[in-house]
N, C-alpha and C positions, 0 to 999 in steps of 0.2 A: 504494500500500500504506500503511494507515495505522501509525501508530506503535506499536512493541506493545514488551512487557516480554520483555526476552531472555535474564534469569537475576533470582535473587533471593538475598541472601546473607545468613545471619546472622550478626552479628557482637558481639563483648562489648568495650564500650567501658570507659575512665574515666571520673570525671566530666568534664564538656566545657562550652564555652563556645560557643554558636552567636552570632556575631557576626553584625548586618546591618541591614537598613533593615524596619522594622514597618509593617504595611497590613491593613488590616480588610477587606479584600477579595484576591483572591490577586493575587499581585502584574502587574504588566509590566516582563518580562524586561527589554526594550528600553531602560528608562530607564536599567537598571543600565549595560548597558554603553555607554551616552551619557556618562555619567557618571564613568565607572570604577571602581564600587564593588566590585570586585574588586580589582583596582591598591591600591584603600587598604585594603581589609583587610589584602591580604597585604606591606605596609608596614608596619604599625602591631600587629597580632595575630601572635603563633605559631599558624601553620597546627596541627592535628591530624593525625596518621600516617591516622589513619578516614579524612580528607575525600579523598584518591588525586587531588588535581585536579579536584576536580568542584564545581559548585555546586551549589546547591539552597534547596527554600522547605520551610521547617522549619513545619507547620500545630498550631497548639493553641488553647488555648478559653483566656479570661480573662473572668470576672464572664457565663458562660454565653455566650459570641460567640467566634467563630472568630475567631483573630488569627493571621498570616501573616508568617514573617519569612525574607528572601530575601537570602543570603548561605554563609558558612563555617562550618565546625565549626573550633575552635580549640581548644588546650592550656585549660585549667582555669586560670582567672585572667587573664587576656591581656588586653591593653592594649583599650578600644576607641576607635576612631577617633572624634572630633569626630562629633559628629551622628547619629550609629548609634547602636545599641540592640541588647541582645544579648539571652542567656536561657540560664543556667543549668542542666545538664543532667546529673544524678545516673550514677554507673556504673551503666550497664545493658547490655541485650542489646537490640540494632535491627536489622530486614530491612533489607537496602539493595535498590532495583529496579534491574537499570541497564536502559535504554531507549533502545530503536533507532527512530527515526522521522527526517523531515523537520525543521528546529527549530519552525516554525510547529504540527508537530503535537505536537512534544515539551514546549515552553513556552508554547503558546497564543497565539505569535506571530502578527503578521499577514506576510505576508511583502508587500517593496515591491516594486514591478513599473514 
């Protein structure tokens, strides 16, 4: 069964801080959690009450090119960690998906065998 969307919510934020690692291409999950870039967000950032434990790849356009950035929603102003790169993000109103699948079909994982 492949991965499919299993509710969709709307929700009305503050302004937010999406802290995390930047790629011109969408991201691979895999490094992050090689890496731990989760571990150091939530070290260095205040989490946002919106993020509920979840990660995510926040997609937006800069100079007309999709740019991809794969981490946390955090409190408005919050620290970012060495090396990260975040993106400022106005009060507004956002679907959230949450998503049922395999990980490899959820994040576009390969899975090891």
């Amino acid at each position: 069964m492949p991965a499919e969307i299993i509710s969709c919510e709307l929700v009305t934020h503050p302004p937010l801080r999406f802290v995390g690692k930047r790629f011109d291409t969408y991201p691979d999950w895999s490094e992050a959690w090689v890496n731990g870039w989760f571990d150091i967000i939530e070290q260095t950032s205040e989490i946002a009450a919106i993020n509920e434990d979840s990660y995510c790849v926040l997609r937006g356009n800069a100079n007309g090119s999709d740019v991809y950035y794969l981490g946390e929603f955090c409190v408005e102003g919050s620290k970012v960690p060495a090396g990260f790169d975040y993106a400022d993000l106005p009060a507004s109103s956002t679907v959230i998906a949450y998503i049922k699948g395999k990980i490899e079909e959820v994040y576009a994982l390969t899975a090891d065998d």
